[in-house]
C-alpha positions, -999 to +999 in steps of 0.1 A: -172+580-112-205+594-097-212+628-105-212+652-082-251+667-076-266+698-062-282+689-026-318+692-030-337+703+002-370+704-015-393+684+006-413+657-018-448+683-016-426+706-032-409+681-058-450+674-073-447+711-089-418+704-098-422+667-120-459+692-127-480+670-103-506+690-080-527+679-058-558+665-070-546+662-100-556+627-120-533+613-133-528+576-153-511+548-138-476+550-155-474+593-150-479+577-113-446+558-116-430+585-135-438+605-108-429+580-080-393+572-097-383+606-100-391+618-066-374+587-053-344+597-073-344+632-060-350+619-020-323+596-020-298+617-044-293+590-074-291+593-105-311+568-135-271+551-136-270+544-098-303+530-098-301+508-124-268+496-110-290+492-078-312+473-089-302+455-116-325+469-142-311+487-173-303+519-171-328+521-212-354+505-194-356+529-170-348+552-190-379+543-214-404+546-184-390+576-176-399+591-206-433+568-216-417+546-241-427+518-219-463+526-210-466+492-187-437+481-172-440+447-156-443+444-116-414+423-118-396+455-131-413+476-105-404+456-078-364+453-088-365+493-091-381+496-055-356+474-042-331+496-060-341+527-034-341+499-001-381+493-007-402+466-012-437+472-037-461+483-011-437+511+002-435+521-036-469+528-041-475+544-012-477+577-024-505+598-023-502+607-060-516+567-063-547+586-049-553+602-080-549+580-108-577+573-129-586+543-156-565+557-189-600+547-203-621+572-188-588+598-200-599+603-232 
């Protein structure tokens, strides 16, 4: 049985302080789709379980982005998860916090 969750009416701006994204910020690639995940999760009310049931990833593998165990997960991966939320890839990344991410190179 799904679990009952609190309806969120925080817009997606105000979801960036709250997954500590903010504007302008750089970021790497993977705190991107850490980012991206999340707020998808938060628009569309689902939690990791009904995601991965979505779309056929594990629910440890996304649970391992999630939390950076998995620093590159593979497109193929990406692309199930967006199709998980009723997306394909390019509606994925587009999100401005793709903007702002930088080499992880030039992060140190």
């Amino acid at each position: 049985m799904a679990r009952k969750r609190k309806h969120n009416t925080n817009t997606i701006e105000d979801n960036k302080l709250i997954f500590g994204y903010k504007e302008g910020m750089k970021v790497t690639m993977n705190e991107a789709v850490v980012y991206r995940i999340k707020s998808l999760c938060e628009k569309f009310d689902m939690s990791v379980y009904e995601l991965s049931k979505r779309s056929g990833v594990t629910q440890s593998t996304i649970n391992e982005i999630l939390r950076g165990i998995t620093k590159n997960p593979r497109i193929a991966t990406l692309r199930k998860v967006a199709q998980g939320f009723g997306m394909d890839l390019t509606n994925f990344f587009d999100d401005p916090i793709f903007k702002y991410v930088i080499d992880e190179e030039d992060n140190n």
